[in-house]
C-alpha positions in Angstrom: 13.8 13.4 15.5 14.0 17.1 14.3 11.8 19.4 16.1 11.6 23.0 15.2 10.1 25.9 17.6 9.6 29.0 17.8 10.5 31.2 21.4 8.9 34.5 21.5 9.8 37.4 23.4 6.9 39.5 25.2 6.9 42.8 23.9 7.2 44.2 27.5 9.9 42.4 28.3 13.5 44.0 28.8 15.0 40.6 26.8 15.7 41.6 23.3 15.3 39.0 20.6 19.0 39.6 19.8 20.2 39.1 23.2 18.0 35.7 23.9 20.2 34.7 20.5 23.6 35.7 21.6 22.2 34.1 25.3 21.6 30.7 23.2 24.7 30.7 20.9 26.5 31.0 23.9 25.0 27.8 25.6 26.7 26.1 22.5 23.9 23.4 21.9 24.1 21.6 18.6 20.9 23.3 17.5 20.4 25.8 14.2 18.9 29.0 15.8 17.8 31.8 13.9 16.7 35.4 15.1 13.5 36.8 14.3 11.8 40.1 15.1 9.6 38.2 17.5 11.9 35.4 19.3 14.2 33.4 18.0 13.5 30.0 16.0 15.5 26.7 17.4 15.5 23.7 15.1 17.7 20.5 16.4 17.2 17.2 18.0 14.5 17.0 20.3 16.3 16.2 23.4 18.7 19.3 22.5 16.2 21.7 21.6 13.9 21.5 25.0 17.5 22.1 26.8 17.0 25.2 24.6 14.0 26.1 25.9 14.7 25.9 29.8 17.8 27.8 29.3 15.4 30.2 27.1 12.6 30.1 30.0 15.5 30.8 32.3 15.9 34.2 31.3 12.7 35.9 32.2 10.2 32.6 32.6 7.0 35.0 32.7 8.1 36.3 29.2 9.3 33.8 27.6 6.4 31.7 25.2 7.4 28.9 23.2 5.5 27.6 20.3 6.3 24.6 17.9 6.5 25.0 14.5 5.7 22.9 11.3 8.1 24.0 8.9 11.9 23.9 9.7 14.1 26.7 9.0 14.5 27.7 5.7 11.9 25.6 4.2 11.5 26.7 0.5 8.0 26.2 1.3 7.6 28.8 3.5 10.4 31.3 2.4 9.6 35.5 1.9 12.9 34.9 -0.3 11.5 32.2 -2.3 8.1 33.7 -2.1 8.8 36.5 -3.5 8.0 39.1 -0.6 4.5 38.7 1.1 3.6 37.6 4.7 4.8 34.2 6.0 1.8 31.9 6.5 0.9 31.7 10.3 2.7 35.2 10.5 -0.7 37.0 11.0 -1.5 34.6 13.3 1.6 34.8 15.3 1.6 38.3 14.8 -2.1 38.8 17.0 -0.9 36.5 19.6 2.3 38.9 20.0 0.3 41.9 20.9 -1.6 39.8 24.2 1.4 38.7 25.8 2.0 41.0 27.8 -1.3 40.3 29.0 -0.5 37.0 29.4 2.8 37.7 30.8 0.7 39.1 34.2 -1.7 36.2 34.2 1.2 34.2 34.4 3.5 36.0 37.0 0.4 36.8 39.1 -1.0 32.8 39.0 2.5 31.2 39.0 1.0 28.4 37.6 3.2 24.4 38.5 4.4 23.4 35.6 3.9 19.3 35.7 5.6 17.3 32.7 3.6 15.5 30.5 2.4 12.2 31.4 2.9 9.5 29.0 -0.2 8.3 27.1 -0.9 4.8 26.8 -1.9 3.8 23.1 -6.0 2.3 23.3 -6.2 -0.9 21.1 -9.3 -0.8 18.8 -10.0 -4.3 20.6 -10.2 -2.0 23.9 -12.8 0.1 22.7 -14.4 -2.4 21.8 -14.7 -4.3 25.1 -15.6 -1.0 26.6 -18.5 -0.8 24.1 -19.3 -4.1 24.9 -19.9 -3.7 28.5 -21.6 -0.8 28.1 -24.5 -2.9 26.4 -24.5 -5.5 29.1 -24.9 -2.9 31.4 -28.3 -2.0 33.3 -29.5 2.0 33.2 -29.0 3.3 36.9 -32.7 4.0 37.2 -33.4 0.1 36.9 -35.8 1.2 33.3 -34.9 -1.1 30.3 -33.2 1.1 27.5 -32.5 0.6 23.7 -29.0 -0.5 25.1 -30.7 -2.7 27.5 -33.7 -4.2 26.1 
């Protein structure tokens, strides 16, 4: 599956946007990737584009943010060209959260925070809840005092 995101460069940092693309044209991963004046936007198969990202992180990994996107490059949808000028949606946005990280940045390097990979989720069945709700019924309040539940 597709995946587009969006790697941002802290303004403090001494990483240019330009150099984190020649750094990531370099690696020669079968992923589009576009500069920007914040970062540099990397669209590709999933399993590519997170090999993106560590190499990315790599770099300077206190000044390094990454943050999916929901349009892929050159979506008409989104477009200045097609647009007509004007902001990009989510640019103002974007644009706010640029101006903390450095802040951030130092949170980060000062915390050094683990970085554990997601655990997988296991999907609840509706029948699940239900059980759950179930029990709950049957069950007496800790007190010992009847409730609605447990008349």
């Amino acid at each position: 599956m597709k995946k587009t995101y969006l790697i941002v460069v802290s303004p403090d940092s001494e990483l240019t946007p330009k150099a984190l693309f020649y750094n990531m044209v370099k690696i020669g991963l079968p992923v589009a990737i576009k500069e920007t004046c914040f970062g540099i936007l990397v669209e590709g198969e999933k399993e590519e584009v997170e090999i993106a990202i560590k190499k990315a992180m790599e770099l300077e990994p206190n000044k390094i943010f990454v943050k999916e996107r929901g349009y892929p490059i050159w979506d008409p949808r989104i477009c200045r060209m097609k647009q007509k000028g004007g902001p990009r949606p989510g640019f103002l946005q974007l644009e706010a959260e640029y101006e903390i990280l450095p802040i951030v940045s130092e949170a980060v390097r000062v915390a050094k925070p683990e970085i554990k990979p997601q655990v997988k989720r296991k999907r609840i069945m509706p029948s699940e809840i239900v059980e759950v709700i179930e029990h709950g019924r049957k069950r007496k309040h800790p007190t010992g005092t009847k409730t609605e539940r447990n008349p």
